[in-house]
C-alpha positions in Angstrom: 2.7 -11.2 18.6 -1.4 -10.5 18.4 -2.6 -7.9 16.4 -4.6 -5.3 18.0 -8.1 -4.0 17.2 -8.8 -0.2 16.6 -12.1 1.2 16.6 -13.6 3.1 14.2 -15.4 6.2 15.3 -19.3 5.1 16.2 -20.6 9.4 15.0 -19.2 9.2 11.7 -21.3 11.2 9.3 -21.6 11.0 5.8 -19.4 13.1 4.0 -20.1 16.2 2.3 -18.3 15.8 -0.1 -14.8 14.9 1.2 -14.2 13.8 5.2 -10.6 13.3 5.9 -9.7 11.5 8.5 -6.3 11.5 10.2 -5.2 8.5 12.2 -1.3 6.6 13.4 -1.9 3.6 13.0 0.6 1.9 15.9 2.4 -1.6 14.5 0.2 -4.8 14.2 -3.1 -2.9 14.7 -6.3 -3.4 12.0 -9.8 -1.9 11.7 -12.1 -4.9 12.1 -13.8 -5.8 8.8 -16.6 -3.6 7.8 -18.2 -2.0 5.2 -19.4 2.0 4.6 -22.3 3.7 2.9 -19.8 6.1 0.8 -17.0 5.5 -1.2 -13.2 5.6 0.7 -9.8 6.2 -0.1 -7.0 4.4 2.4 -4.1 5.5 2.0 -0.8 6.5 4.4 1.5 9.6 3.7 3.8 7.3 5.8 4.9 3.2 6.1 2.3 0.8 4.6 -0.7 -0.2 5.2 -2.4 -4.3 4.8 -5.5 -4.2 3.5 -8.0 -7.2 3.0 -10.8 -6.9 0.3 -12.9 -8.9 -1.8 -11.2 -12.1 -0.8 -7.7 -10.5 -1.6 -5.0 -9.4 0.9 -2.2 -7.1 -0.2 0.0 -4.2 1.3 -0.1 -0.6 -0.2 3.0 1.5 0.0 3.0 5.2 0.2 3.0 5.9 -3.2 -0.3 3.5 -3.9 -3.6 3.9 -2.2 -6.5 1.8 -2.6 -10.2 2.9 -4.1 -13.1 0.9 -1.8 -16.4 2.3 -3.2 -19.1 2.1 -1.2 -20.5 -0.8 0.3 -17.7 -3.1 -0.1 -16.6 -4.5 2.8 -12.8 -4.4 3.7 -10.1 -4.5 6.8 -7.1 -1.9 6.9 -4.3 -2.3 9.4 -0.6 -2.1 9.2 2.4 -4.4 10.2 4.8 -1.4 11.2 2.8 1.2 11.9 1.8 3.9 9.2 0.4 7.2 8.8 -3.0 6.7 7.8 -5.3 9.6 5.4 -8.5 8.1 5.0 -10.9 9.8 2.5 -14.1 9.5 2.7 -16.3 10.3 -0.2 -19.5 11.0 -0.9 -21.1 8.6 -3.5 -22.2 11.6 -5.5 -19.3 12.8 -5.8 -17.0 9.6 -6.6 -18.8 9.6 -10.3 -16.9 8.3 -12.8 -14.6 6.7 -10.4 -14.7 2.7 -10.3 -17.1 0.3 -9.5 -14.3 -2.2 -8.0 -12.0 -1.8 -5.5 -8.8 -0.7 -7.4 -5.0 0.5 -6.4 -4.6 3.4 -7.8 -0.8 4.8 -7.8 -0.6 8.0 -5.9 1.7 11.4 -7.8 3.0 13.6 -5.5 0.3 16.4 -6.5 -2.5 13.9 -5.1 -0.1 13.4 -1.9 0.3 16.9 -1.0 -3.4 17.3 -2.1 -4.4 14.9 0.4 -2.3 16.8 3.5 -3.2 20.3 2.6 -7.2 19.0 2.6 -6.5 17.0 5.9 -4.9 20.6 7.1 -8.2 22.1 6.1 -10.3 19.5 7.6 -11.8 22.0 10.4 -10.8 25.2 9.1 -14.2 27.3 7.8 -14.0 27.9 4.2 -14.9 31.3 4.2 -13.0 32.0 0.5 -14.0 28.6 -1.4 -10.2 27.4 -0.8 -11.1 24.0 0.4 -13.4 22.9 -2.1 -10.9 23.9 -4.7 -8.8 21.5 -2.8 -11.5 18.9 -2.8 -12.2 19.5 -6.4 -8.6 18.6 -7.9 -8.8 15.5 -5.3 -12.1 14.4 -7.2 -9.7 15.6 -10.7 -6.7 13.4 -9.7 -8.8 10.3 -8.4 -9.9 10.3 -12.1 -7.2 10.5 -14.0 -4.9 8.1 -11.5 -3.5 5.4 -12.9 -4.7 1.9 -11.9 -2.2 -0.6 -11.2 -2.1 -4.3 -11.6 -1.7 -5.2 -8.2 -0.1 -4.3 -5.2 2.1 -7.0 -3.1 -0.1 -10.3 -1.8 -0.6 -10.9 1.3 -1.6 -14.3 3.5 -5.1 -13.9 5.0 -5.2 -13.9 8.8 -4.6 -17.1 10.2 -2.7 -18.2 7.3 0.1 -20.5 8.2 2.2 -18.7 5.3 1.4 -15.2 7.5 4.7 -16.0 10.1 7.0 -16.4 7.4 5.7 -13.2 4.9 6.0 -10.7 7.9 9.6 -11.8 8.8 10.6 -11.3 5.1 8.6 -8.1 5.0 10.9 -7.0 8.2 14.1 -8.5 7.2 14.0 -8.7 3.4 17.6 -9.9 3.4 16.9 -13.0 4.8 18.5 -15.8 2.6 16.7 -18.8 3.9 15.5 -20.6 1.0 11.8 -22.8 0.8 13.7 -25.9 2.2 14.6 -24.1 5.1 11.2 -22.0 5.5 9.2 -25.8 4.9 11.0 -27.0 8.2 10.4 -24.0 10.1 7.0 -24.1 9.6 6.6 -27.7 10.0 5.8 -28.3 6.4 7.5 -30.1 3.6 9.5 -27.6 0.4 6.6 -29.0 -1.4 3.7 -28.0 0.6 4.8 -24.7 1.5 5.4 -24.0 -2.5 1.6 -25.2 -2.9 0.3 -23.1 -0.3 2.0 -20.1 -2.1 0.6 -20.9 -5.0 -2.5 -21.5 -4.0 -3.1 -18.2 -1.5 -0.9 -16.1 -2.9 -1.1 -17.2 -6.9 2.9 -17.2 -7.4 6.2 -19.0 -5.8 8.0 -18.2 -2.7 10.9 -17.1 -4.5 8.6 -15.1 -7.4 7.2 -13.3 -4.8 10.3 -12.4 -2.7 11.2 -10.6 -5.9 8.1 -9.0 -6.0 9.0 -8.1 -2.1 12.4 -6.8 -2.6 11.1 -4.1 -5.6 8.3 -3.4 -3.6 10.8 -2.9 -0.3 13.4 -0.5 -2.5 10.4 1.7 -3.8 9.2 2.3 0.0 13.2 2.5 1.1 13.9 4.8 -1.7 11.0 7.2 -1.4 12.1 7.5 2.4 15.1 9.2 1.1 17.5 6.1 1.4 20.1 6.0 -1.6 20.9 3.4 -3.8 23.7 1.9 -2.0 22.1 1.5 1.2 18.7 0.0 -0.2 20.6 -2.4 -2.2 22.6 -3.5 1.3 18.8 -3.4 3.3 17.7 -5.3 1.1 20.5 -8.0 1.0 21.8 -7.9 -2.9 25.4 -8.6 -3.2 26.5 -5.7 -4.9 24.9 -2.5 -6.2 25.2 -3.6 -9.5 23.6 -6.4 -9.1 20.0 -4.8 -7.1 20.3 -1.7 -10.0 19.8 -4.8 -12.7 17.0 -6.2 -10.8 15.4 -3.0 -10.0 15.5 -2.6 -14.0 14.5 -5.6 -14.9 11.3 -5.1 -13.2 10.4 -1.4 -13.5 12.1 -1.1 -17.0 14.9 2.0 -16.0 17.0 2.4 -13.4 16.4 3.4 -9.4 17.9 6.6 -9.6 15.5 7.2 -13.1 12.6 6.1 -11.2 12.9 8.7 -8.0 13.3 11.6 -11.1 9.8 10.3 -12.4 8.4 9.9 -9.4 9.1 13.3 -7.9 8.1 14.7 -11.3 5.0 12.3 -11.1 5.5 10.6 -14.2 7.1 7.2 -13.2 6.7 4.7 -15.6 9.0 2.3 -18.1 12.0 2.8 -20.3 14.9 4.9 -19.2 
């Protein structure tokens, strides 16, 4: 199945300071690639996004949204369809933000930040209330955390493509390389150096990477621990609570507390 093309509006204005723009993005539909005079913040209050930047291709869940400052030239979509809160941002007023595109993660103050001023968008602000809003955006862009990276994703065209966006849909797949070679009319050994190559890491390494990546977007939907773990294929609960702390260093249930209170991070 094609992806679609959506069109960005052809009257956009600069922002002054802070232009929210609210957008569904339907399944398998993308921006083309192009490039704006102010700084931008993609991000989706709901499903995730695939992003292309810099020669990079990745997919941002709900609780990561990627920094583009301005100028750099990018393509946003989505495989399954997302909610989509663009920012747009005046360069004046992204001082002291990067100078690279970056994924920062996203606390649930900077969420609900993001819908109240998308709420506001055409509302006068007769009392000052939406530049306070717009203010603790600029606050919290600052002090977000940057992460190392988000999940990588085969370029378009990419013969590797097919087989990352039936994994992204049905993560408990079990088909190993072998299996995934003949289906895509390469050898085991081919297909592992095309991972390694586009995608810097193995087939299996980056299934991993999928499955943690899967239970934080599964869990923050409000799915519980037992029903992740079977969506996502692990044998046993046990089993997908070691993994999940193997990775993120405490367990699922530990992560949800810190994210709700906004302070996820390692060692519970």
């Amino acid at each position: 199945m094609s992806w679609q093309t959506i069109h960005a509006p052809a009257d956009a204005t600069e922002p002054q300071p802070i232009t929210v723009r609210v957008q569904s993005v339907p399944p398998r539909h993308t921006f083309p690639e192009h490039a704006h005079a102010w700084h931008q913040l993609a991000y989706a209050i709901s499903g995730v996004l695939t992003a292309t930047v810099e020669g990079r291709s990745f997919v941002i869940s709900p609780e990561q949204a990627l920094w583009l400052p301005a100028g750099v030239s990018h393509r946003v979509g989505s495989l399954m369809g997302a909610e989509f809160r663009s920012l747009w941002i005046a360069t004046e007023a992204g001082a002291g933000l990067p100078g690279l595109s970056t994924v920062f993660a996203v606390s649930p103050l900077l969420r609900e930040l993001i819908v109240e001023a998308a709420a506001l968008e055409k509302v006068p602000d007769g009392d000052g209330y939406a530049g306070r809003v717009t203010a603790l955006i600029l606050d919290q862009l600052r002090r977000a955390r940057a992460l190392p990276g988000a999940l990588p994703w085969p370029r378009a065209g990419s013969a590797l493509l097919p087989l990352c966006e039936a994994l992204y849909a049905r993560p408990a797949d079990h088909a190993g390389p072998a299996e995934w070679g003949r289906s895509l009319a390469m050898s085991e050994r081919t297909l592992a150096r095309r991972f390694d190559a586009e995608l810097g890491t193995s087939l299996n390494s980056w299934r991993r990477r999928l499955r943690l990546f899967k239970a934080i977007e599964l869990l923050g939907g409000g799915l519980d621990v037992t029903g992740t773990a079977l969506e996502l294929g692990y044998g046993s609960i046990s089993a997908f609570i070691y993994a999940f702390r193997v990775e993120m260093g405490c367990s699922p249930q530990a992560y949800m507390r810190r994210a709700g209170a906004g302070i996820v991070g390692k060692g519970d």
